[in-house]
C-alpha positions as CSV (number, residue, x, y, z in Angstrom):
1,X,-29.7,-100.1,-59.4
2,X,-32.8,-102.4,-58.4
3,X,-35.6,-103.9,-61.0
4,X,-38.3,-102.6,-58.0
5,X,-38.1,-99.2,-57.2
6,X,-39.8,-98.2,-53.7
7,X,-42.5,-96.8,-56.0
8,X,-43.5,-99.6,-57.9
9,X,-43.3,-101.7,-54.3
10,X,-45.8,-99.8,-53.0
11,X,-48.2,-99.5,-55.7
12,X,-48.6,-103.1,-56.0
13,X,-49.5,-102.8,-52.5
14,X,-52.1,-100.9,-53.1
15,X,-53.3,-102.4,-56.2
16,X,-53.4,-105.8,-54.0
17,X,-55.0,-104.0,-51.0
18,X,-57.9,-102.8,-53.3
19,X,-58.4,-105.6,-55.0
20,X,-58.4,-107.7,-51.5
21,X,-61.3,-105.2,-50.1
22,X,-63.3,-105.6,-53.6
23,X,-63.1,-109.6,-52.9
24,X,-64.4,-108.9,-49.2
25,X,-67.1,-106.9,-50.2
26,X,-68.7,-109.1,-53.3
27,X,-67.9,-111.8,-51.1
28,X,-70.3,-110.7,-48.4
29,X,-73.2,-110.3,-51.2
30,X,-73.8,-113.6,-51.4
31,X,-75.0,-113.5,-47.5
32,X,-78.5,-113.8,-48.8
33,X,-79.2,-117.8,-46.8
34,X,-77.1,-117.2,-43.9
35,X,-78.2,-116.7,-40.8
36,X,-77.5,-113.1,-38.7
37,X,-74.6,-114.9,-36.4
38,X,-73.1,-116.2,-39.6
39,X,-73.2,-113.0,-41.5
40,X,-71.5,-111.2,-38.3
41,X,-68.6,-113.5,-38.8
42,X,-68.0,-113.5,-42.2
43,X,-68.1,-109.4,-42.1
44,X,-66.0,-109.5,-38.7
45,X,-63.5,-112.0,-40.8
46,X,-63.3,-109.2,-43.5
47,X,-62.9,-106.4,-41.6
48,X,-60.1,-108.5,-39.4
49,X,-58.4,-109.5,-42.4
50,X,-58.4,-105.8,-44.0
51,X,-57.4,-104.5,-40.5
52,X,-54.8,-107.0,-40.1
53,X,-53.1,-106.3,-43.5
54,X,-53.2,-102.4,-42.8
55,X,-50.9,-103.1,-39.5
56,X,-48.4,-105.2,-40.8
57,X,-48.1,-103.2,-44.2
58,X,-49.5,-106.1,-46.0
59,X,-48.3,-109.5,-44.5
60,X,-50.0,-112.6,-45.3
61,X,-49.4,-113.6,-41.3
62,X,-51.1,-110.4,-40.4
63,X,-54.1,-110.7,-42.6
64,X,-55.0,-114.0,-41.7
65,X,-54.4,-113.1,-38.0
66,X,-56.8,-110.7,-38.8
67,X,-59.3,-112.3,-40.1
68,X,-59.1,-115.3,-37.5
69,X,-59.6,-112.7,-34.6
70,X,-62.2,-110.5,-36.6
71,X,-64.2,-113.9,-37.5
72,X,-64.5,-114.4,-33.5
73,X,-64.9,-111.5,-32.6
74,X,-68.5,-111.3,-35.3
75,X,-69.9,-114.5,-34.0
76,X,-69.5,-113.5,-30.4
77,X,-71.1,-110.5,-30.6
78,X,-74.2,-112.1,-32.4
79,X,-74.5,-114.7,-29.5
């Protein structure tokens, strides 16, 4: 019998996903002195990195790849 039980697994995910999005969004408060193209990335970074970790059920590789593609993706559109 295993230490981790799929249940606890998975509410750690959770607990980590929720804390993750709480980071994002206090993170984005302090937007106050950046510019519009700036804010666009940081929030399209966020949302990547979110998205990102939702699709590959919570992989560091994922939410970076997220973020990466999300953070282009903001400061493109705000060109």
């Amino acid at each position: 019998m295993s230490i981790f039980n799929h249940r606890s697994i998975n509410s750690s995910r959770n607990l980590l996903f929720g804390v993750a999005t709480i980071a994002v969004l206090l993170g984005l408060g302090g937007c106050a002195g950046m510019s519009n193209q700036d804010k666009n990335t940081a929030a399209g970074a966020g949302i990547g990195a979110v998205g990102g970790a939702v699709l590959t059920g919570g992989s560091a590789i994922g939410t970076v790849g997220g973020a990466a593609v999300g953070g282009i993706i903001g400061r493109e559109i705000s060109k």
